[in-house]
C-alpha positions in Angstrom: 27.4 2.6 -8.9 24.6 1.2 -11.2 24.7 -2.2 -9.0 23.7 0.0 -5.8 21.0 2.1 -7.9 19.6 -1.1 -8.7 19.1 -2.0 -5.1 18.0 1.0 -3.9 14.8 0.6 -6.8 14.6 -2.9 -5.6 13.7 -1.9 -2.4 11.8 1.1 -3.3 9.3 -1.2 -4.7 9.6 -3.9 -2.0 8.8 -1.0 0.2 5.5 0.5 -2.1 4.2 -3.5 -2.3 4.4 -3.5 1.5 2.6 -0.5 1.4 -0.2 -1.8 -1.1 -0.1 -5.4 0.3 -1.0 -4.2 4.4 -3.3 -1.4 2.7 -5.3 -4.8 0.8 -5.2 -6.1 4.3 -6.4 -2.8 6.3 -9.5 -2.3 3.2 -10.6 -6.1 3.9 -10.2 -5.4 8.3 -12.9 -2.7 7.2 -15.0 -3.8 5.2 -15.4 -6.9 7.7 -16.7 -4.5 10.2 -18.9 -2.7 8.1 -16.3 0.4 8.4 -17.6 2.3 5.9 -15.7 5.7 6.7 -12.8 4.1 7.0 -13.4 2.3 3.7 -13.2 5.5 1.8 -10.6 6.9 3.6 -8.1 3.9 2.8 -9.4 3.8 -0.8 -8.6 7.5 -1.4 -5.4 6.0 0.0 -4.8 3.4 -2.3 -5.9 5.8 -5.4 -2.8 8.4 -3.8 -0.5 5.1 -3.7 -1.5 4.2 -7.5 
C-alpha cells in the first residue's frame, strides 16, 4: 500500500508542476503582447496555485 501512496504523490506533484510550468508559459504569452489583464488574472492564479 505505501508503494501505491507514493505514486499517487508522485504524480500529484508531476501534475501541480505541469500546472506551474504552462502557467510560466501562459504569464510570458501575455506579457509578450502587452496583455496586461490577463497578466493579473494568471498571477492571481499562480498566487492560488502557491
Amino acid at each position: 500500500m505505501n508503494k501505491k501512496r507514493q505514486k499517487l504523490q508522485e504524480a500529484a506533484q508531476a501534475h501541480q508542476d505541469n500546472l506551474r510550468k504552462n502557467l510560466q508559459h501562459r504569464l510570458e504569452v501575455a506579457r509578450t503582447k502587452g496583455d496586461m489583464s490577463l497578466v493579473r488574472q494568471l498571477e492571481a492564479e499562480a498566487d492560488y496555485l502557491g
